[in-house]
N, C-alpha and C positions, 0 to 999 in steps of 0.2 A: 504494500500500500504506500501510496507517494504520500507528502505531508498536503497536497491538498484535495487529495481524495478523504483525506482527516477531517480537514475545514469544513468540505463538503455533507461529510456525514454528519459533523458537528451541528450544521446551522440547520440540513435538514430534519434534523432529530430534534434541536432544542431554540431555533429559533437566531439569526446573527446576532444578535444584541446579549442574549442568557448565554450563549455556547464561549463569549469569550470571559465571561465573568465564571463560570464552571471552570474552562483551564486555568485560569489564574486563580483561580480560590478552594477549588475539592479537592483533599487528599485522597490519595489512591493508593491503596496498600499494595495493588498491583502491580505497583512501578514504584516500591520500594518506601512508600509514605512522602511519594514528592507529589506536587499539582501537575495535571497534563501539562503545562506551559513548562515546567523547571522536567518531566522527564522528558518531552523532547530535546530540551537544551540538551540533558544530561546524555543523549544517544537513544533512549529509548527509542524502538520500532515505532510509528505513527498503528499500524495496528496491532501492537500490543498497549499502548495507551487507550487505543478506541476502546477493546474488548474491556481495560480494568475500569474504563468509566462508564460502559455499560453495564456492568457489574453491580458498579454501586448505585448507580441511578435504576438498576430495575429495568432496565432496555427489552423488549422481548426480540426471543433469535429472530422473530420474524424480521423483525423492523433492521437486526445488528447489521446486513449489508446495505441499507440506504431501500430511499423508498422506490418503487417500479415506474420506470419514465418510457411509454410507448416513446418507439422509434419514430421518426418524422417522416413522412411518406415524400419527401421533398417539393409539396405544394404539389403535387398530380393529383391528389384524389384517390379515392377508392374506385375500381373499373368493376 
């Protein structure tokens, strides 16, 4: 997972404005009792952050890969 497929899931999940106040401020025992923000500093994977902050926020598996976005038919329409 790249760090802005992170962002991505982040703002999806919880909204831009709450998803940067959650990395800056939730400890996450999963990434050693740092905030998303100080374990990616620290090296952490962007998806092993995601998964310990779903973790603790309760995320269901369904939702953990982001929500489902139909592909864009490129402006043709349905035939």
């Amino acid at each position: 997972m790249r760090i802005s497929d992170f962002w991505r899931l982040m703002d999806d999940e919880f909204g831009a404005g709450y998803s940067r106040v959650l990395s800056s401020s939730l400890v996450l025992a999963g990434v050693g009792g740092r905030t998303a923000d100080d374990a990616l500093s620290a090296g952490y994977s962007p998806r092993d952050v995601w998964l310990a902050l779903c973790d603790v926020q309760d995320v269901p598996a369904e939702r953990r890969l982001g929500r489902d976005i139909k592909p864009s038919d490129g402006g043709r329409g349905a035939y």
